[in-house]
N, C-alpha and C positions, 0 to 999 in steps of 0.2 A: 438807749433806744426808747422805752418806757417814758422817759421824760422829754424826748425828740413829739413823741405822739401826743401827748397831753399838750405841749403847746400846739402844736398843730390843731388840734382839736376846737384849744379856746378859741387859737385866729379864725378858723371853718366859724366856730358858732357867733362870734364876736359880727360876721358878715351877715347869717343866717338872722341873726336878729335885728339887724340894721340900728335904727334909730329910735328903739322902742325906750319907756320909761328907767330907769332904775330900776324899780321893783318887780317889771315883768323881766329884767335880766337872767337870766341861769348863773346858778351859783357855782357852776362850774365840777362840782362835786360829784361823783356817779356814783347814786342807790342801788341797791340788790334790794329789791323790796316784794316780797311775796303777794301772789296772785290775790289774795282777798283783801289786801290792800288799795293794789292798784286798781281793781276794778271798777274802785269807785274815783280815781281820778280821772280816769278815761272811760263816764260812762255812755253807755251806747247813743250813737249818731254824733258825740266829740269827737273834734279833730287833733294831730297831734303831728311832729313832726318825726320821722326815722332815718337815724342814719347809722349807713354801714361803716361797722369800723375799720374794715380792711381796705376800702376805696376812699370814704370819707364824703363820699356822694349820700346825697341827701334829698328828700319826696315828703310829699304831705298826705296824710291816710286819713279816713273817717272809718270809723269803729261802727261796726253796722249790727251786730249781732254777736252771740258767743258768751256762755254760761261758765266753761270752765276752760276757756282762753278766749281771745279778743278774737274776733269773725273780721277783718279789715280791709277796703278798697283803697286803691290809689284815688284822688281827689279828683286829676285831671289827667288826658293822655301825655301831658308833657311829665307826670309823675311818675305814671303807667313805663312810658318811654326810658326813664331813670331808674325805676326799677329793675328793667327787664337789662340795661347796662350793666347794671351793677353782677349779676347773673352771666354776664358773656353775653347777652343777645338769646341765649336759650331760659325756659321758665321751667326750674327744677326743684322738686322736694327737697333737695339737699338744704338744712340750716344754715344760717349765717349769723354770727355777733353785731347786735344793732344795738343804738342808743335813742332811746324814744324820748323824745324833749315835746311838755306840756307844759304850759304855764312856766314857771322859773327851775322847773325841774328837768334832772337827768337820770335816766331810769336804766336801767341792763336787762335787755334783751333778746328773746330770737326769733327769726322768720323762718320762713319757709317759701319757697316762690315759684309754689305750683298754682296756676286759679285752677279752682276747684268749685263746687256749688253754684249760686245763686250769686248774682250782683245788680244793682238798680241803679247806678252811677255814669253818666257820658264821660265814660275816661277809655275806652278799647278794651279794657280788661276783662274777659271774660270769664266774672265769677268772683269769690274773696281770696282771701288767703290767709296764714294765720297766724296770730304774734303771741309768743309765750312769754311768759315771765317764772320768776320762780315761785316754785312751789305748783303751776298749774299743768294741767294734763290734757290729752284729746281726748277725741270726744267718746273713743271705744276704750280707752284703759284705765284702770284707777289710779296707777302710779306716774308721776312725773315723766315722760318722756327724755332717757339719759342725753341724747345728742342737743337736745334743746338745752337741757340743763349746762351742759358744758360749754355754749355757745354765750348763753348766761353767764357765766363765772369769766369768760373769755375777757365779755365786753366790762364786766365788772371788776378786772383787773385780781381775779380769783382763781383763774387757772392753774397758775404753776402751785399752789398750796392745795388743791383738790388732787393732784396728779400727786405729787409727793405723798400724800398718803395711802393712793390705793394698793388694795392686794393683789397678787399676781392675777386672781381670776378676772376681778373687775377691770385689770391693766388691758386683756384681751379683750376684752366687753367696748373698750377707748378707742381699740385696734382696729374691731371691725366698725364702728363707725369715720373712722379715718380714713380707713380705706375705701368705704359705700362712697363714700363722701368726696373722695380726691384729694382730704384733705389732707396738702403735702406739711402744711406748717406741723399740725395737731402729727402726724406722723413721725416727722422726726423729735418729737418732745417723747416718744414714746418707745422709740429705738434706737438704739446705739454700732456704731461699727458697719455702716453700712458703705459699700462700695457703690459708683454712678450716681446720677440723680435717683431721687425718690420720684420725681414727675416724671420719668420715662418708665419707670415702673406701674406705677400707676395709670398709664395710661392704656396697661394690658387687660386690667381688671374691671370688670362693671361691676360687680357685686361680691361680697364674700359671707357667708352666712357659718359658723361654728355649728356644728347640727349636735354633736358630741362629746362631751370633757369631762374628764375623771376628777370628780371633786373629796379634797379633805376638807375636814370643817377648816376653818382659816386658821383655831388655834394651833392645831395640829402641823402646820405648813411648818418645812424645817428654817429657823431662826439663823440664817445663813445669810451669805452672798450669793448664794447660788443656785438655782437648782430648772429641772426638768419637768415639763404638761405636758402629756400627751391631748391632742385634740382630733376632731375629726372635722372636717373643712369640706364643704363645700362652692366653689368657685362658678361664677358665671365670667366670660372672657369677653372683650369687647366685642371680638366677631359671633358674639352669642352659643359658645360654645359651652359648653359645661362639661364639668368633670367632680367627682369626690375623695378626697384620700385623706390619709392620715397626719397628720405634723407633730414635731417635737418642738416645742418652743422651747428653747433656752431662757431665761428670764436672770437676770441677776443685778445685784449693784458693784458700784466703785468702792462703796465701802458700807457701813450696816446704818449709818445714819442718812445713807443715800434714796432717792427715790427706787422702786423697780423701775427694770427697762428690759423690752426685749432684745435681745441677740440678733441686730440687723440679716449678718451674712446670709445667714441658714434660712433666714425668714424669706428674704427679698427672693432667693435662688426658687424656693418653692412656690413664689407666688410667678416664676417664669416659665 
């Protein structure tokens, strides 16, 4: 499948570039290159091209502003248009795995596709929005924002190696933005054993926030296959109800060189 995608990819960019020289080509290669880097390849009022890796649909953005992530508009309404596709037709905070191609490069990583702020551009878009890379943060936290980062590692062909190593707590930490999210792929990489779809599950949930979690230091966690978090969960429901209660996550492996994963059954039943 991995390698189904990457040709895909080249065919997309191989069009996307048309008839340009050789050396403005992409090298087809995809960077994980951290925020104080890229900043200066995309500095403000360049343009650059994004594309989503899950559609493969693609728009042209100008970098307008943004100190510790890129401040970015769509170019044109026909961008604007593509954008807001790519999203279902609705304009949501949720993240997504993008590939930013500038000059002969291909770069990892994330959106966001809420307009928010300021924007000066005749494209319909009202307002910017904002492209992470690694290593960079918003505008109110000092640490990387985790759902951005993952979306990163996604498009940069890093994912399943960041996931395999987490600990149980940070596994939950995965969980609740999967599910904020909808997202059903990131979901099942992070659960096991579940019965029905995961998308009809999800579609019960708008939000899930962990308010509560009894933490041992990580050395401490027992060196097992197996074991038991108590958490405390708070749920919002799509008909905007809320409710708070208790959960036991089971968490365990297939074997001790395995990734963690949580215990579908007992998970999916509690978030119904």
């Amino acid at each position: 499948m991995l390698y189904l995608f990457r040709f895909m990819m080249v065919v997309s960019l191989f069009f996307l570039c048309g008839a340009k020289p050789a050396e403005a080509m992409p090298s087809f290669t995809i960077e994980i290159l951290p925020w104080d880097q890229v900043k200066d390849i995309i500095p403000n009022q360049s343009y650059f091209t994004i594309i989503d890796v899950e559609t493969g649909l693609s728009f042209k953005v100008q970098r307008r502003a943004g100190s510790k992530h890129a401040d970015v508009q769509p170019v044109t309404e026909k961008d604007t248009k593509i954008m807001k596709s790519i999203y279902g037709g609705k304009w949501s905070w949720d993240r997504r795995a993008i590939l930013v191609m500038v000059h002969d490069q291909l770069i990892s990583a994330s959106m966001n596709g809420m307009p928010h702020g300021a924007g000066a551009l005749q494209n319909n878009f009202p307002g910017h929005f904002c492209v992470h890379f690694y290593g960079s943060t918003t505008h109110k936290t000092p640490t990387p924002d985790l759902a951005h980062k993952i979306m990163i590692l996604k498009a940069g062909g890093k994912l399943d190696e960041f996931l395999y190593k987490l600990d149980p707590y940070q596994l939950i930490s995965v969980l609740e933005i999967a599910v904020n999210q909808h997202d059903e792929k990131l979901l099942s990489q992070v659960i096991f054993g579940s019965n029905g779809t995961l998308e009809e599950t999800l579609e019960g949930v708008k939000h899930m926030d962990v308010t509560q979690r009894s933490l041992l230091p990580v050395e401490d966690l027992p060196a097992l296959v197996g074991m038991k978090l108590k958490v405390r969960v708070k749920w919002i429901r799509s008909d905007q109800s809320q409710e708070e209660n208790n959960i036991q996550f089971i968490i365990r492996k297939d074997a001790i060189e395995d990734q963690w994963k949580i215990e579908g059954h007992s998970f999916l039943k509690e978030m119904k």
